[in-house]
Kinemage of the C-alpha trace (Angstrom):
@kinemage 1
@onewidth
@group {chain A} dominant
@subgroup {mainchain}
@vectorlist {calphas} color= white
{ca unk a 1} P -22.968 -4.063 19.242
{ca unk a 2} L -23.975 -3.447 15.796
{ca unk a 3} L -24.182 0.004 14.484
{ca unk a 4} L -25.277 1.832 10.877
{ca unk a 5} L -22.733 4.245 10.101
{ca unk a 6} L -24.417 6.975 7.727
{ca unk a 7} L -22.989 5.935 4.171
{ca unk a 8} L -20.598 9.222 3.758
{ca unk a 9} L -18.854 8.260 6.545
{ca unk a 10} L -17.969 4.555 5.720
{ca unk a 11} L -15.291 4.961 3.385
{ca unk a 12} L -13.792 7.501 6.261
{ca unk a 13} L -14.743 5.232 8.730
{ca unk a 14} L -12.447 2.311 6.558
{ca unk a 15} L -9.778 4.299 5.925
{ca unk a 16} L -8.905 5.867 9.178
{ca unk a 17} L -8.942 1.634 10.096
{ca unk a 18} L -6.383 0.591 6.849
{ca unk a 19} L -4.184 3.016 6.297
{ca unk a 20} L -3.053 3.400 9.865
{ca unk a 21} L -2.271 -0.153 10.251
{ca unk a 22} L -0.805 -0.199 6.599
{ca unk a 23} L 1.957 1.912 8.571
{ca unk a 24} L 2.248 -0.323 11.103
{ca unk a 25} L 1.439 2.570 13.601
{ca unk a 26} L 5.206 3.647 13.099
{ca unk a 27} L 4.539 8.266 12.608
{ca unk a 28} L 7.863 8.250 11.173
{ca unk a 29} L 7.906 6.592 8.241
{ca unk a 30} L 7.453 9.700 5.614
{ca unk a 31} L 8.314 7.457 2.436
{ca unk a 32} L 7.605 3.694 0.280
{ca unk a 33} L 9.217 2.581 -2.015
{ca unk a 34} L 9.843 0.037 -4.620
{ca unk a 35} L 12.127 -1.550 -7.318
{ca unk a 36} L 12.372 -3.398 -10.227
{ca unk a 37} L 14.021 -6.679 -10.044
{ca unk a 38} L 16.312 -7.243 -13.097
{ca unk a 39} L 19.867 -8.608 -12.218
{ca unk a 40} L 20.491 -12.166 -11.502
{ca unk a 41} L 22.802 -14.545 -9.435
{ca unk a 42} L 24.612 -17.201 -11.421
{ca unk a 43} L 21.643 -19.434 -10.090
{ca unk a 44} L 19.117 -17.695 -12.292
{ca unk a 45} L 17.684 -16.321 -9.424
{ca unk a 46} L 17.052 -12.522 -9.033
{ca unk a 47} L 18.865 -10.132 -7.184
{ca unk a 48} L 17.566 -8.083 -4.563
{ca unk a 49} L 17.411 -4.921 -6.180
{ca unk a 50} L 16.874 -3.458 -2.158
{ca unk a 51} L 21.091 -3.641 -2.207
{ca unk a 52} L 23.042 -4.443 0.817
{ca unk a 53} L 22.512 -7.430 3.097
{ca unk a 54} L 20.335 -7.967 6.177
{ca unk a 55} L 17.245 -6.462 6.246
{ca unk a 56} L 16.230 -4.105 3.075
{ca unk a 57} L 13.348 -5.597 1.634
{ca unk a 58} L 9.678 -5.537 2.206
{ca unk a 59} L 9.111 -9.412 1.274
{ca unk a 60} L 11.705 -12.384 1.067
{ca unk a 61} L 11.138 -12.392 -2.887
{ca unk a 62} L 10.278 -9.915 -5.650
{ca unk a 63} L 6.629 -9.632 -6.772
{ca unk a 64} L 5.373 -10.574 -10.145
{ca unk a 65} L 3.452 -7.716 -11.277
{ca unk a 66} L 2.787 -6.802 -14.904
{ca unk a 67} L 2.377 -3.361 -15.865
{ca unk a 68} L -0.106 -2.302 -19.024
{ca unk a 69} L 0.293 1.960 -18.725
{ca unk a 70} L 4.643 1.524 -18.875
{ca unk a 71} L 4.745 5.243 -19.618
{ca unk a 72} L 3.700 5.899 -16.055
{ca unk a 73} L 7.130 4.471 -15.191
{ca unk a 74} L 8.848 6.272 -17.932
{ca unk a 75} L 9.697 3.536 -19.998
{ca unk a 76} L 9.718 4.422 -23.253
{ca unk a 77} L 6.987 2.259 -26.500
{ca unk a 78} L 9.753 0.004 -27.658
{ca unk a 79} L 11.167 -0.403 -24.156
{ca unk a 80} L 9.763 -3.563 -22.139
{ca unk a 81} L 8.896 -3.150 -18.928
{ca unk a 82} L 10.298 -5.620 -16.257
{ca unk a 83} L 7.621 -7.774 -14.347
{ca unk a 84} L 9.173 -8.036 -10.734
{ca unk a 85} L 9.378 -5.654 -8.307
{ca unk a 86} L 10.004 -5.173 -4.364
{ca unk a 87} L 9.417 -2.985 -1.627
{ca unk a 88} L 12.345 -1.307 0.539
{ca unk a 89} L 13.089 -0.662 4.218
{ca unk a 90} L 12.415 2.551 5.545
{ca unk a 91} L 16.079 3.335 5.343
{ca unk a 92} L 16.906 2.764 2.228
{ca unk a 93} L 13.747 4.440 0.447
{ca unk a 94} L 14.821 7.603 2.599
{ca unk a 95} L 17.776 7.336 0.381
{ca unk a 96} L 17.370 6.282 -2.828
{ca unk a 97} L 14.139 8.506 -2.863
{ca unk a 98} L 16.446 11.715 -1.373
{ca unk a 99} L 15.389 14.786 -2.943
{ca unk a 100} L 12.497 15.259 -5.242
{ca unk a 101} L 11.262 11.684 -4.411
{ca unk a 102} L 10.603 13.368 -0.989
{ca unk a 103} L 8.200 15.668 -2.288
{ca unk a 104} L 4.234 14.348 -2.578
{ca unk a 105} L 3.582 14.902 -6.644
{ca unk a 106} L -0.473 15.851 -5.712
{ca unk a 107} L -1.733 14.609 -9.415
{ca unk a 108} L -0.245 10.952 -9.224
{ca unk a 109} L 1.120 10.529 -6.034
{ca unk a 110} L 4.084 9.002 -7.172
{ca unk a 111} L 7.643 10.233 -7.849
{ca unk a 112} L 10.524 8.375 -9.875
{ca unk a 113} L 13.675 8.519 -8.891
{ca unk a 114} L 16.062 8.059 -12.035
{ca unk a 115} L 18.960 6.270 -12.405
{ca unk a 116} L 22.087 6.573 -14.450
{ca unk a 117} L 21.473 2.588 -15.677
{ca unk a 118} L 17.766 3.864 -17.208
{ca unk a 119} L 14.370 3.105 -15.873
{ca unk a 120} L 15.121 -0.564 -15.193
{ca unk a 121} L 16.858 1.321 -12.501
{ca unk a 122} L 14.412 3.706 -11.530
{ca unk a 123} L 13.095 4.080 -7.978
{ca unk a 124} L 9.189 4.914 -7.280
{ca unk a 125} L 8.647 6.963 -4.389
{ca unk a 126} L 5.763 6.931 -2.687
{ca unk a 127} L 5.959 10.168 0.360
{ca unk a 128} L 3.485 10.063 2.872
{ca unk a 129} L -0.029 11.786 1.580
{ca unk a 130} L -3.628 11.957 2.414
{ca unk a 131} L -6.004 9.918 2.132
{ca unk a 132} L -3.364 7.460 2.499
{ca unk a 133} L -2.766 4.551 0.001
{ca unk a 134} L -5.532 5.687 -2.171
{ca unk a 135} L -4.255 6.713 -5.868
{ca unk a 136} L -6.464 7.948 -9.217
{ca unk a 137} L -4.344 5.835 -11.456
{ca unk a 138} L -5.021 1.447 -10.575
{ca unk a 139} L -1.218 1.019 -12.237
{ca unk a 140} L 0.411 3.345 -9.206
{ca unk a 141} L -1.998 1.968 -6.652
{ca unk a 142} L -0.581 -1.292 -7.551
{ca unk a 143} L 2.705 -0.306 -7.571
{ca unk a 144} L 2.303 1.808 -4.154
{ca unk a 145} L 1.376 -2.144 -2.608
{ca unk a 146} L 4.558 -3.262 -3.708
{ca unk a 147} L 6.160 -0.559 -1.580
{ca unk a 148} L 4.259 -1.627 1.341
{ca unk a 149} L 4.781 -5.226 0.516
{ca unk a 150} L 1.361 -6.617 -0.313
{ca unk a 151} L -0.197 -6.528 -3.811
{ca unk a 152} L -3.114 -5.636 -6.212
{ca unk a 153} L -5.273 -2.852 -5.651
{ca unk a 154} L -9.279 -2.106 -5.489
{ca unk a 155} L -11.545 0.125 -6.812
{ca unk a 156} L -13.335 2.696 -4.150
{ca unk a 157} L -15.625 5.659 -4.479
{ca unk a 158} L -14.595 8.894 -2.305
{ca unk a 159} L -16.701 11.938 -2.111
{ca unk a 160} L -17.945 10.566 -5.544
{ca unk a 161} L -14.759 10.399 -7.112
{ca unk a 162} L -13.257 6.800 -8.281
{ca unk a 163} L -10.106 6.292 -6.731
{ca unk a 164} L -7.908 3.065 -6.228
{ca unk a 165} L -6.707 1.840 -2.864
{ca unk a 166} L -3.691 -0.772 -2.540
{ca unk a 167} L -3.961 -4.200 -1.883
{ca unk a 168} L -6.321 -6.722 -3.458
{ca unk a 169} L -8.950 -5.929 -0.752
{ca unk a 170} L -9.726 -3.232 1.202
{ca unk a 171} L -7.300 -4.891 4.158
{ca unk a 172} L -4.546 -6.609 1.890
{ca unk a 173} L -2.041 -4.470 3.268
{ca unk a 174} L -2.977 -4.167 6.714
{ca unk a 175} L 0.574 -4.880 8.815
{ca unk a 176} L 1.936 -5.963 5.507
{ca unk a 177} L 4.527 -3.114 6.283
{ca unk a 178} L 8.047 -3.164 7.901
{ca unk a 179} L 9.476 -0.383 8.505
{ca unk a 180} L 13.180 -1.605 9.516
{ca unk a 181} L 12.611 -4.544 6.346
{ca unk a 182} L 13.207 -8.333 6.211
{ca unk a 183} L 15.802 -10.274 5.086
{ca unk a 184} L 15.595 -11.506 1.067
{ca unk a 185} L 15.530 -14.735 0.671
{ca unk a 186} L 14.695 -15.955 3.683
{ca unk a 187} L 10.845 -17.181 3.693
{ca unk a 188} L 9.226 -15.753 7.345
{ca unk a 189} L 7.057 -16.674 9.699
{ca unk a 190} L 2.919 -16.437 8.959
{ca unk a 191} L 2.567 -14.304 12.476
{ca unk a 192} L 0.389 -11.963 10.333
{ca unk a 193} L 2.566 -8.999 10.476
{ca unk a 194} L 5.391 -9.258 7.610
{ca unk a 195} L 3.448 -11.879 5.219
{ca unk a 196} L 2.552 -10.109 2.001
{ca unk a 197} L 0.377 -12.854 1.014
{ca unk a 198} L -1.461 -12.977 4.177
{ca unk a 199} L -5.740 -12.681 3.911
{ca unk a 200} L -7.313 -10.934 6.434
{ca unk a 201} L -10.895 -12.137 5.491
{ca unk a 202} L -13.339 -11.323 2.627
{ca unk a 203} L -15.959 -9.883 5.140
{ca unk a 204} L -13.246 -6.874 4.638
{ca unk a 205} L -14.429 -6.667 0.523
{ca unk a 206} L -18.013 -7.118 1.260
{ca unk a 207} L -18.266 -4.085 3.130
{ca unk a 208} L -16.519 -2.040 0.577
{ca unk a 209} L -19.035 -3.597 -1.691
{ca unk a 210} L -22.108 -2.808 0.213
{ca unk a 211} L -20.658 1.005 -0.040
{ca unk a 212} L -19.456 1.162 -4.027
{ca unk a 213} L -23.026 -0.430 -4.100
{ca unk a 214} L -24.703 2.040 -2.334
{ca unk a 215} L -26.346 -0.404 0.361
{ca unk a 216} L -25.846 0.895 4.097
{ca unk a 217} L -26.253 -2.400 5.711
{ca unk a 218} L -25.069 -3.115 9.251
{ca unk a 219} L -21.359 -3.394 10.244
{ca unk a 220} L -21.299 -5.827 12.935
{ca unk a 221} L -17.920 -4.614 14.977
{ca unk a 222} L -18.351 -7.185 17.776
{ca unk a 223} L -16.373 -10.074 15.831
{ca unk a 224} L -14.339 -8.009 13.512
{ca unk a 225} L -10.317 -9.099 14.207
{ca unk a 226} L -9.273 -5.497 13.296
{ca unk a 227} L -11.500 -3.782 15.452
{ca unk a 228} L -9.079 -3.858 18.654
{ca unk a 229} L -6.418 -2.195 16.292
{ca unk a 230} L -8.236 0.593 15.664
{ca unk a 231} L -6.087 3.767 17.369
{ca unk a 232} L -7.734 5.985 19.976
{ca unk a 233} L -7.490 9.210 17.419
{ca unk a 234} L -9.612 7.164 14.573
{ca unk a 235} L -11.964 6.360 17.046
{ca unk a 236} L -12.269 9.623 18.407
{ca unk a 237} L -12.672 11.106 15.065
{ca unk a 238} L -14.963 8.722 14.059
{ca unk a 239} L -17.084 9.227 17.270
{ca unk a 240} L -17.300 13.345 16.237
{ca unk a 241} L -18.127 12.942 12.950
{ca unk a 242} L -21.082 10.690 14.074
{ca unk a 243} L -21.681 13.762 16.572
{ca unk a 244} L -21.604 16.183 14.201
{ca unk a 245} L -23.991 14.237 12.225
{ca unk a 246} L -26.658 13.299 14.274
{ca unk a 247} L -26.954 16.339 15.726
């Protein structure tokens, strides 16, 4: 069936489909966050700045990211910035993000959670908000991927305002997300559900396209491999808003 959403309601339409399944459908999780990688085994080879053993991690190895706005992170002019970083379990960002790092900050949606060994140290918290996963600054939104460990982030339009989303495309980070972690280190299985590399299609960026570009086009639902993932409440408050209207 192929329908023409009215063009306010696409980018709702989109998000109730990503950031839902960038939670992996677990209610509970209330907090992301991520880490910069900085100490190293006598390999060379970093640490997992997660701690512990087992399952703490988001991916089985940090993310090379580089970071141009470092006073985001509070890192100081003449202080370089690191350029890895990883996600952590559910469990551990509950605790290293204890406290203030609970608390949703509403301008950037991120809080830091310091440490006594300075910012290489420091612990970005990322609390559950709405919309979810979208960010006015592109440096957090990419940093907010890390937590849910996938990557990059994208430029969208909401209610005429420019905001970033994470991942590299609109569904980068779709089941990128574990809450209970994986192990570091230890390279898993591409099942499509803890693989932060994994590419759920371009047709995914051409529709966010067609919106920042103002065409309507048609969504064709029929073949779309998300489509069966979409929960019963986003579908039910899709279905009113088209209600409301076409009424």
């Amino acid at each position: 069936m192929r329908i023409m959403p009215p063009k306010s309601l696409l980018p709702i339409l989109l998000l109730s489909t990503a950031t839902i399944s960038a939670k992996g459908n677990n209610e509970e999780v209330m907090i992301y966050c991520s880490k910069a990688c900085v100490e190293t085994n006598d390999d060379g080879s970093l640490k997992n700045p997660c701690g512990g053993t087992g399952t703490t991690s988001q991916t089985p190895s940090c993310e090379s990211t580089t970071f141009m706005e470092t006073s985001r992170f509070a890192y100081a002019p003449d202080i370089d910035m690191p350029t890895s970083f990883i996600g952590c379990s559910h469990d551990v960002c509950s605790n290293l993000c204890a406290g203030n790092g609970m608390n949703t900050n509403q301008i950037s949606g991120m809080n830091i959670a310091p440490s006594a060994d300075g910012p290489d140290g420091n612990t970005y918290c990322f609390p559950e908000q709405t919309p979810d996963g979208m960010y006015f600054s592109e440096e957090i939104a990419k940093m907010a991927a890390i937590a849910r460990g996938c990557s990059g982030s994208h430029a969208m339009t909401i209610n005429e305002s420019d905001m970033f989303m994470i991942g590299e495309s609109h569904m980068e980070c779709m089941n990128s997300y574990s809450a209970n972690g994986i192990e570091f280190g230890k390279e898993v299985e591409d099942d499509g559900h803890n693989d932060s590399s994994h590419n759920h299609g371009d047709h995914d960026g051409d529709v966010v396209s067609a919106i920042n570009n103002g065409d309507n086009g048609d969504m064709d639902t029929s073949s779309s491999p998300h489509a069966a993932q979409l929960p019963g409440m986003a579908i039910a408050v899709a279905l009113s808003l088209f209600a409301g209207v076409l009424a």
